[in-house]
C-alpha positions, 0 to 999 in steps of 0.5 A, spaced: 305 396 100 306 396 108 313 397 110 316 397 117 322 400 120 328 396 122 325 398 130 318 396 128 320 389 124 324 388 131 317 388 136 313 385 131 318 379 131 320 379 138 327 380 138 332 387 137 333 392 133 341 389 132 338 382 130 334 384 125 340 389 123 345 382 122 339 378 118 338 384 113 347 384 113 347 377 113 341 376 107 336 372 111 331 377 111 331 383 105 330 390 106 330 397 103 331 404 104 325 409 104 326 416 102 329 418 108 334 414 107 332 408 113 332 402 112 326 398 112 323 391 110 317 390 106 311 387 110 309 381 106 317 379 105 317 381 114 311 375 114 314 370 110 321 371 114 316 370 121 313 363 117 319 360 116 322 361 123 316 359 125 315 354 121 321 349 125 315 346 131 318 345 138 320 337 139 313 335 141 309 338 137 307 332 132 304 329 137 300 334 139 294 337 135 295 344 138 299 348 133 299 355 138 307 353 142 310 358 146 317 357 150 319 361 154 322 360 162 317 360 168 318 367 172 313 365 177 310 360 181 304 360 186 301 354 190 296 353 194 293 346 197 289 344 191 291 350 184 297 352 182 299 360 177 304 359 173 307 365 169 312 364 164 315 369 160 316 367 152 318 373 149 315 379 149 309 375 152 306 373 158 302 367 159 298 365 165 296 359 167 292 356 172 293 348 173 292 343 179 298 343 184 299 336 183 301 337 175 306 343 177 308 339 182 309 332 177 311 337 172 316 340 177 315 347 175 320 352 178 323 358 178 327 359 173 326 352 169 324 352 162 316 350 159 312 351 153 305 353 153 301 350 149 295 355 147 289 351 144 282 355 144 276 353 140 275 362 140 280 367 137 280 373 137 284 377 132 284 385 133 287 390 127 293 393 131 293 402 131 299 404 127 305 404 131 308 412 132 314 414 129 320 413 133 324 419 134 319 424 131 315 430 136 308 430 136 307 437 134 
């Protein structure tokens, strides 16, 4: 059975240590202790949790077949005559897009303002993630 440390739950969710603490106190997300006497969370009851935050899509998504939305606010703009970068930060997550000046212009993307990307993609690549390194613990 896959267990995560409150630390580890935090990353994974995109969100601090203390929320994930107030959930666990709260009785939104269940958690228990391992033999060292630190809290942690089971993985499968982590992945319901995460679902059923997800599971409330952003206003706009019934219109759409796109199901992969990520908000978050523009942190940087870049124009030039005829494209344009726009870089939002949604989360832990960085997201690029390039698009025509025209759009970022009509959409009025600013610095600042908030945007959701809508990801759609025919190709998805998933990668088994390496164990993350026990917090706190000397390598020797």
């Amino acid at each position: 059975m896959t267990t995560y440390r409150i630390g580890e739950a935090a990353d994974l969710l995109g969100v601090s240590a203390d929320t994930i603490r107030r959930w666990v106190d709260a009785g939104r997300l269940t958690a228990g202790r391992d033999e060292h006497g630190h809290r942690v969370v089971d993985g499968v009851d982590l992945a319901a949790f995460a679902r059923a935050q997800a599971a409330d899509p952003d206003a706009g998504a019934e219109f759409s077949s796109a199901r992969n939305r990520l908000r978050g606010i523009v942190v940087d703009v870049r124009k030039d005559t005829v494209m344009a970068q726009v870089d939002i930060q949604a989360g832990p997550f960085r997201i690029v897009s390039l698009m025509s000046r025209e759009a970022v212009d009509e959409l009025d993307l600013r610095v600042g303002s908030v945007a959701v990307a809508v990801i759609k993609s025919t190709t998805v690549v998933v990668e088994r993630a390496a164990p993350t390194p026990a917090r706190g613990r000397s390598a020797g």
